[in-house]
N, C-alpha and C positions, 0 to 999 in steps of 0.2 A: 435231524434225529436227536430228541435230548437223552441226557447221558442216562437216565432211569429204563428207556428203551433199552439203551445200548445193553444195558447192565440184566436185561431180562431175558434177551437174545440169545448174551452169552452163556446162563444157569442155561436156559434149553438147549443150546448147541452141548455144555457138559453133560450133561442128563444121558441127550441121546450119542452123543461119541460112547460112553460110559458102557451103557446097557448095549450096544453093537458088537461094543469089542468083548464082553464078560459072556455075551451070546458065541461067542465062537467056542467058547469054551478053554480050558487049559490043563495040562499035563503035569506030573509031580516036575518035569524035568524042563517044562517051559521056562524061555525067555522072562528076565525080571526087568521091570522099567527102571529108569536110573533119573531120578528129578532133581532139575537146579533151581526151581522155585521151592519155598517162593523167597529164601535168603538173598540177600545183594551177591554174596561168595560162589563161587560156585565150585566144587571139587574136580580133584583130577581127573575123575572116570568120565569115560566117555559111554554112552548108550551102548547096546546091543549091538557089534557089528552086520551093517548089513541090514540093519531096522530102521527103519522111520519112527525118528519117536516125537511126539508133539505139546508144547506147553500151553495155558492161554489159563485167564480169569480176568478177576477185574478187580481195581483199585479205585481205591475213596480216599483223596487227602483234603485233608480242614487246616490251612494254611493261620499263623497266630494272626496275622494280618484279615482274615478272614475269606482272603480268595480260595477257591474251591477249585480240586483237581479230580477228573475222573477219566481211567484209563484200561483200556483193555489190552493190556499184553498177551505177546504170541513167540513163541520161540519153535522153530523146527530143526532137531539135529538128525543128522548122520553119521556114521563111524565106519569109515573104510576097515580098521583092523581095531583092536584096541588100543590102539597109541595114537590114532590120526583121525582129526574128523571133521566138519564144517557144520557152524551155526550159520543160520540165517532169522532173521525176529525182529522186531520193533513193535510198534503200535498199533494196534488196527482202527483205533478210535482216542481221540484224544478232546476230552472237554474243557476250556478255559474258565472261570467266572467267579468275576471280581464283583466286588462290594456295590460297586455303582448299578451292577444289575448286567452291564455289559458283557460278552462272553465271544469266546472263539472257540470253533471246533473244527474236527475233519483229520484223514487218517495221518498218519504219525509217521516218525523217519524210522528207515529200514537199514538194520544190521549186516552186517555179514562177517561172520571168525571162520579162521584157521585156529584148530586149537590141535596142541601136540602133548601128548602125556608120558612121561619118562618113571618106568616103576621102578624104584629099589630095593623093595622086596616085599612078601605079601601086606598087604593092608597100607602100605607106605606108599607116596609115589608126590612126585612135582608137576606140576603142567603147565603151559602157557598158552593163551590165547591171545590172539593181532587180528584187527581186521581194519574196518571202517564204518561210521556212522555215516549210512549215504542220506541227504536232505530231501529227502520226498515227503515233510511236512510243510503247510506254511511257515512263515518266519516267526510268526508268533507260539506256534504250536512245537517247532523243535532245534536246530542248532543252525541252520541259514546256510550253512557250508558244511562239507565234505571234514568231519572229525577224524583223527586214527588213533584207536586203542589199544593197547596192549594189557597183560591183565598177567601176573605171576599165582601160581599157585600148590598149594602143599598141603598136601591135604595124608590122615594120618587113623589106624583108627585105634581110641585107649577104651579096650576093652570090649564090652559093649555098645560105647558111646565112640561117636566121629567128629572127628576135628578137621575144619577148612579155614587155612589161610589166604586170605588174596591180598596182592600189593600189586598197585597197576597206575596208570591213570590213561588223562584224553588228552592229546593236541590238537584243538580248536584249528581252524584256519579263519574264522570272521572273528573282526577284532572286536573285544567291545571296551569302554572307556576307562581307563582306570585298571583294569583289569590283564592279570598274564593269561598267553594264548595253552599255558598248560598246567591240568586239575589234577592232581593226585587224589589217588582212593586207596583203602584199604579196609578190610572186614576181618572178621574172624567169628566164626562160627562153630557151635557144638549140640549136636543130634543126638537124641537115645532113645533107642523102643520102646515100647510100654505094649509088651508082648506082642503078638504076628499082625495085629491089626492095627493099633495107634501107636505114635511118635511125637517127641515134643523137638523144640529146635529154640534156642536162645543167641541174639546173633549182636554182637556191637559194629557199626562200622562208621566212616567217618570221607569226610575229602579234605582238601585243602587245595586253594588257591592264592597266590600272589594278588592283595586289590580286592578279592572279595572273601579274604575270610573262611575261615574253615566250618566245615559242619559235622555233629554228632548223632547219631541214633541207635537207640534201641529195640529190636524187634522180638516179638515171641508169637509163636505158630503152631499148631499142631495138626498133623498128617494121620489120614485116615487110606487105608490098603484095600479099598474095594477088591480086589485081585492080585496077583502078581504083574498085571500090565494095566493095572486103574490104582493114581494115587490121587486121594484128594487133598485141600491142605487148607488152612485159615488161619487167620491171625491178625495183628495188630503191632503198630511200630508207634513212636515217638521221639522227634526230636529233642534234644539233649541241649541245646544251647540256649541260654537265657533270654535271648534277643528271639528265638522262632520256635515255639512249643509250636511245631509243627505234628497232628497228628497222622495217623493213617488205617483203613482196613480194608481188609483185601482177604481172596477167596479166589478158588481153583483147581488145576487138577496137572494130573501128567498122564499122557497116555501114548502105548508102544502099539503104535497102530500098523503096522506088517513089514513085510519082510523086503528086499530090493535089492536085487533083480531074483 
């Protein structure tokens, strides 16, 4: 399947999740979706307790090297109460292709968090998410071994506008050369409405590794409220570091698709 399929699949699967759920209709006092796309960061809130709420689009990067990546992410959460909930996500499609014309593809490795949210008082709150990056990609397509992550976060809101900090990284379990078995990340991001329908979102974040060097990025996006339980979102990222003007764009949606049990 080449990635231009994949990438057309997925607009129709949004389309019609979209106009399904906006068909059921909704209430002044309905359920509102809570999106961690399409930022690296993601806040301390957790979904709707008790909702299935579901993520997915698709990603375009134009590596400065000139290999090309194309991706379709999926995240599915749930929220036992407000404070507790489990992510499960990864890849459903992941494209390789490098310069020489060669290429690799096929589905992606699958996530699994625990994330716990501690509030301090309204608008305020810290949370952390652990889980693992389990390898159900080939080796070339994702991490070869069993990763575990951990992920801090503090998220705040000033005013109108909201603020997500994440500090976290990965410990790798396959070794690679030269290279330490553990990546640090961090983000910081900030959201603000542009009245009941649109939102903009500016986001820096970064990693670093022992042996391979750290990286930079820039991203800006903006979120469109089909509903209270349809978000859609767009945008565009850029790497920061002079050795890899990596670009990226990317599109999708969030949707709080019912209730359980």
């Amino acid at each position: 399947m080449r990635a231009s399929y994949a990438s057309r699949a997925a607009l129709v699967a949004l389309y019609l999740a979209s106009h399904a759920i906006v068909a059921q209709g909704e209430g002044a006092d309905a359920p509102t979706v809570t999106p961690y796309r399409p930022t690296v960061s993601n806040p301390a809130d957790l979904p709707v307790p008790g909702w299935f709420e579901f993520e997915t689009g698709g990603l375009h990067v134009h590596g400065a090297d000139g290999m090309r990546t194309d991706t379709l992410p999926w995240l599915l959460k749930y929220a036992f109460n407000a404070d507790s909930g489990l992510l499960l996500g990864g890849n459903a499609y992941d494209r390789l292709s490098a310069t020489d014309g060669s290429h690799a593809s096929g589905f992606g490795d699958t996530l699994l968090e625990w994330k716990q949210r501690f509030a301090l008082r309204e608008g305020v709150a810290f949370g952390i998410e652990a889980g693992v990056d389990m390898p159900t990609a080939a080796r070339k397509l994702g991490v070869g071994k069993p990763a575990w992550l951990i992920n801090g976060i503090f998220s705040t809101d000033l005013g109108a506008s909201h603020l997500d900090l994440n500090l976290g990284g990965t410990r790798y379990t396959l070794k690679q050369p030269r290279a330490s078995l553990w990546q640090g990340a961090w983000a910081a991001a900030l959201s603000h409405p542009l009245g009941e329908t649109f939102g903009v979102a500016i986001e820096l974040s970064g990693t670093a590794q022992r042996g391979a060097g750290a990286t930079h990025q820039v991203l800006g996006a903006i979120n469109y409220n089909l509903s209270r339980r349809v978000v859609f979102d767009f945008g565009a990222a850029r790497n920061l570091d002079r050795a890899a003007h990596d670009r990226s764009l990317f599109a999708g949606g969030t949707f709080l698709l019912g209730k359980f049990p």
